[in-house]
C-alpha positions as CSV (number, residue, x, y, z in Angstrom):
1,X,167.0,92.1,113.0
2,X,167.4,92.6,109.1
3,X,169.6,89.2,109.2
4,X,167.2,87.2,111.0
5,X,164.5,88.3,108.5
6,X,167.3,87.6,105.2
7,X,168.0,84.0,106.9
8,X,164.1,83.5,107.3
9,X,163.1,84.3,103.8
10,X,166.4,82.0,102.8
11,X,165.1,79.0,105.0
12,X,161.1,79.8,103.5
13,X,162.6,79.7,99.5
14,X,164.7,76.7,100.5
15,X,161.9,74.6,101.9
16,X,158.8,75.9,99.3
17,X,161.1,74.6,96.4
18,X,162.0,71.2,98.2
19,X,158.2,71.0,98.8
20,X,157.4,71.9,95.5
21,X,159.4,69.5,93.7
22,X,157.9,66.4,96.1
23,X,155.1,67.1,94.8
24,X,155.9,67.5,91.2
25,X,157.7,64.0,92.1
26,X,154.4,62.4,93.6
27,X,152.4,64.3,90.1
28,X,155.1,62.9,87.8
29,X,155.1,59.2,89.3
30,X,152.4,56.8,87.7
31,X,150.4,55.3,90.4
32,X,147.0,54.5,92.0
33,X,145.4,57.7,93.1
34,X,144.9,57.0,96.8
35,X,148.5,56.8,97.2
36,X,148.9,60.5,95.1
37,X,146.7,61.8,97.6
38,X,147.9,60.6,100.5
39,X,151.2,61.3,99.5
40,X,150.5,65.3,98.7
41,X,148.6,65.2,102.4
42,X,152.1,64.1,104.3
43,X,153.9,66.4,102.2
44,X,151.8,69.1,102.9
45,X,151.9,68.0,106.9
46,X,155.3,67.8,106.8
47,X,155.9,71.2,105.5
48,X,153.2,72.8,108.1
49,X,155.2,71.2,110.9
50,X,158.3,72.7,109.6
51,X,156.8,76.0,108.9
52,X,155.4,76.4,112.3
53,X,159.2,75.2,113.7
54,X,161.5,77.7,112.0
55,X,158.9,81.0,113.2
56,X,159.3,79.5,116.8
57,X,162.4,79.5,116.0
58,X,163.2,82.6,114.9
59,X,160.7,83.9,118.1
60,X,163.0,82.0,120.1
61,X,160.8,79.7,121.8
62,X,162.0,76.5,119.7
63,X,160.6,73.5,121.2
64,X,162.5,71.1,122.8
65,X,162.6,67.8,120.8
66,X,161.8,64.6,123.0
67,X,165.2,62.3,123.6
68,X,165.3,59.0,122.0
69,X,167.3,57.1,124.6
């Protein structure tokens, strides 16, 4: 129990920083501001959607990913 909580807390501080630096990317990149914006609203998306799939995870009821073929 104690190492599926350690791994959690890894995964969380792994993905906030990559999150975190996207969007220091998208503050630090001169551009029009509709794209900022719309660019920090997929980041944030993104990161909600991965969020949500590592505590299924970790409840064990990961969802099952549609094949491709």
């Amino acid at each position: 129990m104690i190492t599926t909580l350690i791994s959690l807390v890894i995964y969380l501080v792994v993905v906030g920083l990559i999150l975190w630096l996207l969007m220091y990317i998208v503050d630090a990149i001169p551009g029009f501001e509709p794209f900022r914006s719309v660019a920090r609203v997929a980041i944030v998306v993104i990161g909600c959607i991965i969020l949500i799939y590592l505590l299924l995870g970790f409840l064990g009821e990961t969802p099952k990913l549609p094949r491709l073929t």
